[in-house]
Every structure is written in C-alpha cells, then in structure tokens.
N, C-alpha and C positions, 0 to 999 in steps of 0.2 A: 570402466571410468565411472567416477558418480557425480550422480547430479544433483547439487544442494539446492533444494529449495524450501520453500516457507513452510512452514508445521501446517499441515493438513493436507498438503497436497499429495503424498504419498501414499494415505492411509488405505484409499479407495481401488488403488490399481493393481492389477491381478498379480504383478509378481510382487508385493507386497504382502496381502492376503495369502499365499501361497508358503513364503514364507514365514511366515506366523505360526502357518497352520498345524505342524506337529514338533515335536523336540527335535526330531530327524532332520527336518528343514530347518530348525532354527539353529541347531546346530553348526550344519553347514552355514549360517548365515554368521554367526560367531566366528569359522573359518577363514573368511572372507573378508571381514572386518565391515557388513553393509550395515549402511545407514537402514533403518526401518522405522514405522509408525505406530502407534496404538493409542487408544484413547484412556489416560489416567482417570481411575475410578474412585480411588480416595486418598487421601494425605493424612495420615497420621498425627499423630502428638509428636511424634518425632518428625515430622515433616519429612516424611519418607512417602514418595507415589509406589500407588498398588496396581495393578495394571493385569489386563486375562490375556493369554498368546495362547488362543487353540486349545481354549482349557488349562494348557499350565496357570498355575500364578505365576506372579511376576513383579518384581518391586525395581523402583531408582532408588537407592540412600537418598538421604538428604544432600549430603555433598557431591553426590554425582548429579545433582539436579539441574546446574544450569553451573556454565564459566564465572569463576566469583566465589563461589558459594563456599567454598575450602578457604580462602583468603579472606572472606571478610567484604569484599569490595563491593557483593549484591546481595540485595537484603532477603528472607526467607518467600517476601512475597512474590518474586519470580518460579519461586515450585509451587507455592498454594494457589495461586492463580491458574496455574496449569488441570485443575479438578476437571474433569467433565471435557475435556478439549485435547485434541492429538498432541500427542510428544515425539519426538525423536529421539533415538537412540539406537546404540550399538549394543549386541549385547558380549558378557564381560566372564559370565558364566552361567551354567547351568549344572545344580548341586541340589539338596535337600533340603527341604525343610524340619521344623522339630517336632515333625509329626510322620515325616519320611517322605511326603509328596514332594514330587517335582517343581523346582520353582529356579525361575529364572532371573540372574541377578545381571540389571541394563545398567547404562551410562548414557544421559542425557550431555554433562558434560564432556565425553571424549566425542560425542557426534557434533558439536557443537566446536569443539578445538579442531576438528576435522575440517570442518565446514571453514574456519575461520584463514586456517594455514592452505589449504588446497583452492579455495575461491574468494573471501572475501577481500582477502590480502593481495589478490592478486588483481582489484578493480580500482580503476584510474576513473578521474573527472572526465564524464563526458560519455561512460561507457551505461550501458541503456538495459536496465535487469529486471525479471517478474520480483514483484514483494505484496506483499498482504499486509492489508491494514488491520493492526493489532491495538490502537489506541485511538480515541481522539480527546486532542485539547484544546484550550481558548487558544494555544501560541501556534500550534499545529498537527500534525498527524507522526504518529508512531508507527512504522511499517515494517514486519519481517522480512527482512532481504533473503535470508537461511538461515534452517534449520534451530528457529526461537530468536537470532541475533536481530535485535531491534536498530533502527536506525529513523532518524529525525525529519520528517518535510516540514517545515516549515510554514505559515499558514500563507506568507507570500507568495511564496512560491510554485501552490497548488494551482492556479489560474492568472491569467493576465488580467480579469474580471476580480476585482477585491470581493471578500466573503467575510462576513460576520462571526462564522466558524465552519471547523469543517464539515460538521456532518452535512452542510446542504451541498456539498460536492462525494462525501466516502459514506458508507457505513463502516462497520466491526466489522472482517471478516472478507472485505470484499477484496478480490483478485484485479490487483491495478500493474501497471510498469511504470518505472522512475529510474530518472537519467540522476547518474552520482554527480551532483553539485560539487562539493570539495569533500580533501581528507585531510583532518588535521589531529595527531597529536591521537590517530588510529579513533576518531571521531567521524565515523561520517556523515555529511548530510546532507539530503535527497532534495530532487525539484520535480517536478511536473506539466509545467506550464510551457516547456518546451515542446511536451510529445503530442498538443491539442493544436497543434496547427496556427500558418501565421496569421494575419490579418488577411490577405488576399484571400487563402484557403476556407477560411472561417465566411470572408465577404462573399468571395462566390457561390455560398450557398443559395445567398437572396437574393432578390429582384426587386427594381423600383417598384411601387404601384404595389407590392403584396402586405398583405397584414397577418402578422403571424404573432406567438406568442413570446414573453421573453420576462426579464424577472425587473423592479425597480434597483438598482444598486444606492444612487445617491440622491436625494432632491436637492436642486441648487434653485435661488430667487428666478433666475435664467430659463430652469427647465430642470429635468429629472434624465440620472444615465439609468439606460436601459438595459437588460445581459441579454441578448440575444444565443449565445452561444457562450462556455465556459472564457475562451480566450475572443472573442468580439462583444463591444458595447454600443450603444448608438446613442446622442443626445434627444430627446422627443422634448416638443414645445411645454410649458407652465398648463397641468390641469390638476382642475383643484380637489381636495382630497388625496392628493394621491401621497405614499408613504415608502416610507424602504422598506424592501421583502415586497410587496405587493407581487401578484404576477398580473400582468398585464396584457391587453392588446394592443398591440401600432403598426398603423399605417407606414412603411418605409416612402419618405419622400425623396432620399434623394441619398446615393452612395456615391462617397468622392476618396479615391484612393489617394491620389496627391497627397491630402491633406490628412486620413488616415480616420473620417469622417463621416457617420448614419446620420440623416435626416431623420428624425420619427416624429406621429403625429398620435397620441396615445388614446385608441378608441373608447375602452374599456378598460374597468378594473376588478379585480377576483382575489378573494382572499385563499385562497389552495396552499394546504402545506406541501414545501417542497419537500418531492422524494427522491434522493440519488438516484440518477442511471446511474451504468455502466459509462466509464469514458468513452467518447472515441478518439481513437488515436491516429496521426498522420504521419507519424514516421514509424516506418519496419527495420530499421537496421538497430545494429551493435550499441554503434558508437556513433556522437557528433560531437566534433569541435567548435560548432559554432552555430549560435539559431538564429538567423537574423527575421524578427516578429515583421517588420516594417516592409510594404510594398514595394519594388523595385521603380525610383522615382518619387518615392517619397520626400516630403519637405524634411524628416527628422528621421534617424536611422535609430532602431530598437534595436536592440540584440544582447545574445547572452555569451559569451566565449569560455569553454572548460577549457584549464589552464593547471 
C-alpha cells in the first residue's frame, strides 16, 4: 500500500535511499510502480529537472513535471521552483543517453495523479491529514497535503487568536496537520484552529495569580487583547505604550469560563521578534465532525461543523 505524503518526507527514509541506490533497485522500483524522492538539481532551458539516483542521471521532462503542465492549466513555475528541493516521482524508464550512460527517465506527474486518485479524492470535510507548508501569503498559507499537491489555509482559519500574517504562526517547510475545511469544485480548503484546542483546554493551562508571557493582538480605548496561547486571548486593563505585536508580560486576574473571559493586568513590555514554534495539537484522531471551541456552560456556543 502507498503512503502519499508531502515532498520531502520520503527522501530521508532507508527504503527510499535503498531504492535509489543502484539501477537494480530502481528498476525493481519501476516494477512496482513506487512513489520515490530525490532532490532536483537543475531545470534547464527546456525546463526539464535533472536529478542524481545512485549515480545515474536522471531527468523529469517538462511535462511530466507537475498535473497541469501538458494542458496548460499550471504555469512552468511549478517545475522551476522545484530547484534545490525534494520531488516525487515514479520512475517511467531506464534507457541511454547520447553518450551511452545510464539515465533515468521519472514522472513527477504520474506520482502526483497517483497521489491524487488513490488519497486525495478520497478525503471528506472533517477528515485530519499531515501537510507541509509550502507558501505563505498576506490571505493565507499554501500547504502540501501530497506528493507537491498544494492546498489553501486560509489566514482565518489558522488560529481562533487573529494574526497579521502567517509567518508568526508557520515557517516554509514546517511539518504541520490540518483538518479538510471543505471541497468544492475539487478545490480544497484547509483549517487549523480546530486541532489547537478549545477554550477550556487552552484555559486550563493557567492560573489565577500567575504572570506569564503572551503576544498584544489588538489595542482597544478599554484595554488591549492579549494571545496567551494560539487559540486563547485574555483582555488586560489600558497601559500606555503599549502596541499590536508587542510581547508582553500579565498578571492573570481572573479566569471566567461562563463568560469565555481572562482578566489581565500587563506588567511589562518587550519588543522580541516572533519565532514560530511547532504547534501543539489536541486532538489525535482521523476525523471530527464537529469542534465545539466554547466551554460547557458557556453564555455563547462557538463551534465549527464539517459537513
């Protein structure tokens, strides 16, 4: 059975390396029809990737380079961008070059139509998959679900805490999970703010009486929200200087689930660039049909429902 995942994740694992390693193995790897990795070394004038497998050469055509790229529908910089960075592919042959060395002729796009008709077609709203972020933008994040296939987070979507942009929650590259929001029209597009836990999960981290650190989200004439955690915020009282982005110190005066409500009293303030963690995540399963963010006994019910 194969397991399609995001470009890079395969490249480093011993039956992957193994199979690279001579004509012999890669052959039988052709056999087989297995997805494998390598890291594209250069794109031509013909935008064609050149690729080493155990010493052989190894090229993708241009139009094996990515779903699209025969039709018209993706533009060449889905293969150029690929320079310097893992690919996928199946390979398609192994024949001569015009100088008699061995060279191995891949297809990015049939592992990629593989990926597409054996797993991604087969993922419903609600259902909870590894992907790799592959882009960021002012609207939101670009994530590899499998094997190069990109798909949308949305920048609301990323936290119950609002953000400015993505990078102060992802970098490039980083190994995240995301629950499929909706599919529309073979569109899909990804959330996040699900998988960081509800309000209570988030509130029970803290204690009245503790002062800990957390980020300014918004100032209001009232007071300024504070991000304690990705999906928890706390209001803290009017002190002056203070700005969005800051990071901060506060005092917690006072946690009221009822109301879905932090007390904060802001001791301190620190100008520190934010650096992404890693998420943390609170749910381990599959699949959810339903997240409901808000306390049990809450004044106002939050929630998300995949449908």
């Amino acid at each position: 059975m194969f397991s399609f995942l995001p470009e890079g994740n395969l490249i480093d694992t011993e039956e992957n390396r193994l199979c690279i390693s001579s004509p012999e193995k890669l052959r039988e790897a052709m056999i087989r029809g297995k997805i494998l990795e390598a890291k594209a070394l250069v794109c031509d004038r013909a935008h064609n990737l050149h690729l080493k497998l155990g010493g052989m050469k190894a090229v993708i055509p241009r139009e094996e380079g990515a779903v699209g790229i025969k039709e018209g529908t993706v533009r060449d910089i889905a293969v150029i961008s690929r320079v310097n960075r893992p690919v996928c592919f199946v390979v398609t042959d192994i024949t001569s070059d015009e100088n008699g060395e061995a060279l191995a002729v891949l297809s990015r796009e049939k592992a990629q139509k593989m990926c597409i008709n054996n797993y991604i077609d087969t993922l419903i709203p609600g259902d909870i998959i590894d992907a790799k972020v592959s882009r960021l933008e002012n609207f939101g994040v670009f994530a590899d679900i499998g094997c190069g296939i990109a798909a949308l987070m949305p920048i609301d979507t990323i936290s119950v805490s609002r953000i400015v942009h993505p990078r102060e929650r992802f970098t490039v590259g980083m190994d995240i999970k995301a629950v499929i929001k909706s599919i529309e029209n073979g569109r899909i597009s990804l959330s996040h703010k699900e998988l960081l836990g509800t309000w209570a999960e988030n509130a029970g981290r803290f204690s009245p009486g503790e002062t800990v650190t957390g980020t300014v989200r918004s100032v209001e004439n009232y007071g300024s929200f504070v991000e304690l955690a990705p999906n928890l915020a706390g209001l803290a009282e009017p002190y002056p200087g203070i700005e969005e982005g800051m990071k901060v110190s506060v005092y917690i005066k006072s946690i009221i689930p009822k109301k879905m409500k932090i007390k904060l009293i802001v001791i301190d303030t620190f100008r520190d660039e934010p650096v992404p963690k890693q998420p943390r995540y609170f749910i381990n399963a599959e699949h959810i049909d339903r997240f409901i963010y808000s306390p049990e006994g809450s004044m106002r019910l939050v929630e998300t429902r995949f449908v």
